[in-house]
C-alpha positions as CSV (number, residue, x, y, z in Angstrom):
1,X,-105.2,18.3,46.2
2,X,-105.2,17.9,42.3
3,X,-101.6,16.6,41.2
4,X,-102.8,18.3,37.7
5,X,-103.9,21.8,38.9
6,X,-103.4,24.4,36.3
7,X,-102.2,27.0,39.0
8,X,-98.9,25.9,41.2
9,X,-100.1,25.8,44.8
10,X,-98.7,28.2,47.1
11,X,-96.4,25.2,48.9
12,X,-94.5,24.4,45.8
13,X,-93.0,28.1,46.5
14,X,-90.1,27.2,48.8
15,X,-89.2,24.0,46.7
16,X,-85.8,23.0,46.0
17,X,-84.3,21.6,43.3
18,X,-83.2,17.5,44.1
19,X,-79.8,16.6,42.6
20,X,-81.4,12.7,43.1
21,X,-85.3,11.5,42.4
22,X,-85.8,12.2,46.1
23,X,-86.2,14.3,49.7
24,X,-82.7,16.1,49.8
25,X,-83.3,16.4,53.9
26,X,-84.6,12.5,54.8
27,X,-84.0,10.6,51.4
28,X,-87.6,9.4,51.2
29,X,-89.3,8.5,47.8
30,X,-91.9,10.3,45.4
31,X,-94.1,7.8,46.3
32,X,-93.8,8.8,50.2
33,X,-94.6,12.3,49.5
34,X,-97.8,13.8,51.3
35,X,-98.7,16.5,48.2
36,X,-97.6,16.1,44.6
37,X,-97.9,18.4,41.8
38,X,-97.0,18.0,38.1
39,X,-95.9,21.4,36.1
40,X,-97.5,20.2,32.9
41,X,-98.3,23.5,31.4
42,X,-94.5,24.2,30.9
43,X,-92.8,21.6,29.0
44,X,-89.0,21.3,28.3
45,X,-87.9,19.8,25.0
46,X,-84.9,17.4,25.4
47,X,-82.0,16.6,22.5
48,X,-84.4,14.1,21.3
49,X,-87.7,16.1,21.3
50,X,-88.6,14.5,23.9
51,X,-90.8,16.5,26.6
52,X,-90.1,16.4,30.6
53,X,-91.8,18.3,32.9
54,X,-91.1,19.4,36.8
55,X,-92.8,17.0,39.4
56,X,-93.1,19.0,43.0
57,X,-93.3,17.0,46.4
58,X,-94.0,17.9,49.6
59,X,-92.1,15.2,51.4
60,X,-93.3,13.7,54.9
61,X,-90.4,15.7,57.2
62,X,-91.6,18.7,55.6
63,X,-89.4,19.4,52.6
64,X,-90.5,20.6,49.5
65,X,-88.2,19.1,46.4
66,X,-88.8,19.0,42.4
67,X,-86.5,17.3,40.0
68,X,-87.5,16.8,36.4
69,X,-90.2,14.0,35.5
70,X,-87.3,12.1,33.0
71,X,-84.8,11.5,36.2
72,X,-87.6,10.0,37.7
73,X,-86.5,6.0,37.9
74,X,-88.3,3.2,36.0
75,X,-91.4,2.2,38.3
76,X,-91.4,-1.4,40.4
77,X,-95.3,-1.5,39.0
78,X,-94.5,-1.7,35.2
79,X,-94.3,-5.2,33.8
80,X,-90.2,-5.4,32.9
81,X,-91.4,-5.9,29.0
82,X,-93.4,-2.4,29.4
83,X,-89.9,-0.7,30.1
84,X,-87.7,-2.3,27.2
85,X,-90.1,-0.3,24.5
């Protein structure tokens, strides 16, 4: 599976939109989910001119969920400086 795939996969068909950054049905994380896939071919454009993109994930019990890439919370991996920029 390529995360960056210029063609949505057929899965990412039945997804639902997540109010929150994760499964609507069990709650789990992005980082739990078995298939990922980035919608980097259409951008948004925030207030700010900032871009976001949809991030798809096929969760673990089955679900299928995107939410947009900025409502994605900071990551436990980046040095606490990192996020501050």
């Amino acid at each position: 599976m390529d995360a960056f795939a210029p063609i949505p996969p057929q899965w990412t068909k039945q997804a639902t939109h997540a109010n929150e950054f994760c499964c609507p049905r069990c709650r789990s994380g992005s980082r739990e989910a078995e298939r990922v896939w980035l919608n980097r071919r259409s951008p948004v454009f925030t207030e700010n001119n900032r871009r976001k993109w949809q991030e798809f994930y096929q969760c673990q019990c089955s679900c299928v969920w995107w939410a947009w890439s900025n409502d994605r919370p900071p990551s436990d991996l980046t040095p606490k400086e990192d996020c501050e920029r």
